[in-house]
C-alpha positions, 0 to 999 in steps of 0.5 A: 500500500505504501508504494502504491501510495507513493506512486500515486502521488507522484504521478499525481505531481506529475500530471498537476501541471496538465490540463484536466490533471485532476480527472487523469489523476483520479483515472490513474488512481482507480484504473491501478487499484483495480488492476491490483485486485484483479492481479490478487484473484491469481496470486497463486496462479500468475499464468491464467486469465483473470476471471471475476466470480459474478458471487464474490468468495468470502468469510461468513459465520458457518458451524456444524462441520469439522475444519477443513470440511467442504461442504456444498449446498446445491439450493444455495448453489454455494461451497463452504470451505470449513475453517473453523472458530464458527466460520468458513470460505464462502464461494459461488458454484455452478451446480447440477441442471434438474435431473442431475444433483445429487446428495450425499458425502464423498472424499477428495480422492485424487488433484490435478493442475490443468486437468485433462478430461475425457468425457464419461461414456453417459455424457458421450451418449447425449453429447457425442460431438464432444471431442475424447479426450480433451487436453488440458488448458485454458480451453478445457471445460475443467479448467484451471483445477479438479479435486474428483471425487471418490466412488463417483463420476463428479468433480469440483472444478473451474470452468472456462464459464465463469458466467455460469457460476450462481446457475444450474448447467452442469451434469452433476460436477461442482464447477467453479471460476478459476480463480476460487478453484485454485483458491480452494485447490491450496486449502484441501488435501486429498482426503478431505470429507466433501458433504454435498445437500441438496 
């Protein structure tokens, strides 16, 4: 803050002697703070677009689970990471369209950065344009992380549809932007118990 301070003020000199310094000034001031957020949703991951969640991640009173449980609420369309002290990391999650949520609770069987994905014999029978497989990237409908899920098909996942957050679009995975999938991916180990609600 003390450089961004001190580097607004500078250029704020700079500019005074312009015409219409004051405006310029103010534009500089905001455009570079918000550059700066924006720059913080990828801290972690320097490399990937920035994606800005329409459903912002935050600290909310939560209780009930052990830290360091996930638990999904699908009616929310909300996952809450456990941390504890009556709090969790609330995040925005695209959840299953009707005819595809399911309940229950599963752990964190495998991680992957960049994942690859290669659609499951059901999807390729209602999609079988769908391209097997597809690597993994920028493009890949899995996005920057996955944690899959043990026992089951379903992973929690970002996405390259970041506007798809807050809806119910999926087959059944957790889909997340991947800002808050990579945000999530550093905090859980595999292991973790995941409780999905309806």
């Amino acid at each position: 803050m003390r450089r961004f301070a001190t580097a607004a003020v500078i250029a704020g000199a700079a500019l005074a002697s312009s015409a219409g310094s004051a405006n310029a000034f103010f534009h500089l001031l905001f455009q570079s703070e918000q550059q700066t957020q924006a720059q913080q949703y990828y801290r972690n991951d320097p490399s990937s677009r920035v994606q800005i969640s329409p459903v912002p991640r935050e600290v909310v009173a939560f209780s009930g689970y052990s830290p360091g449980t996930i638990v999904v609420s699908t009616s929310e369309r909300r996952l809450y990471y456990v941390l504890g002290n009556g709090t969790a990391i609330r995040y925005g999650i695209g959840v299953g369209r009707p005819g595809f949520t399911w309940a229950g609770t599963k752990t964190v069987a495998r991680k992957a950065e960049w994942p690859d994905w290669t659609p499951p014999a059901q999807m390729l029978k209602r999609r079988p344009d769908l391209p097997r497989p597809m690597v993994g990237g920028e493009a890949n409908p899995l996005g920057a992380r996955a944690m899959y899920l043990g026992g089951t098909l379903y992973r929690i996942h970002g996405s390259n549809e970041p506007e798809t957050i807050g809806t119910a679009v999926s087959s059944g995975c957790i889909r997340m932007t991947n800002a808050d999938v990579i945000d999530l991916y550093d905090r859980v180990r595999v292991g973790t118990r995941v409780v999905v609600l309806h």
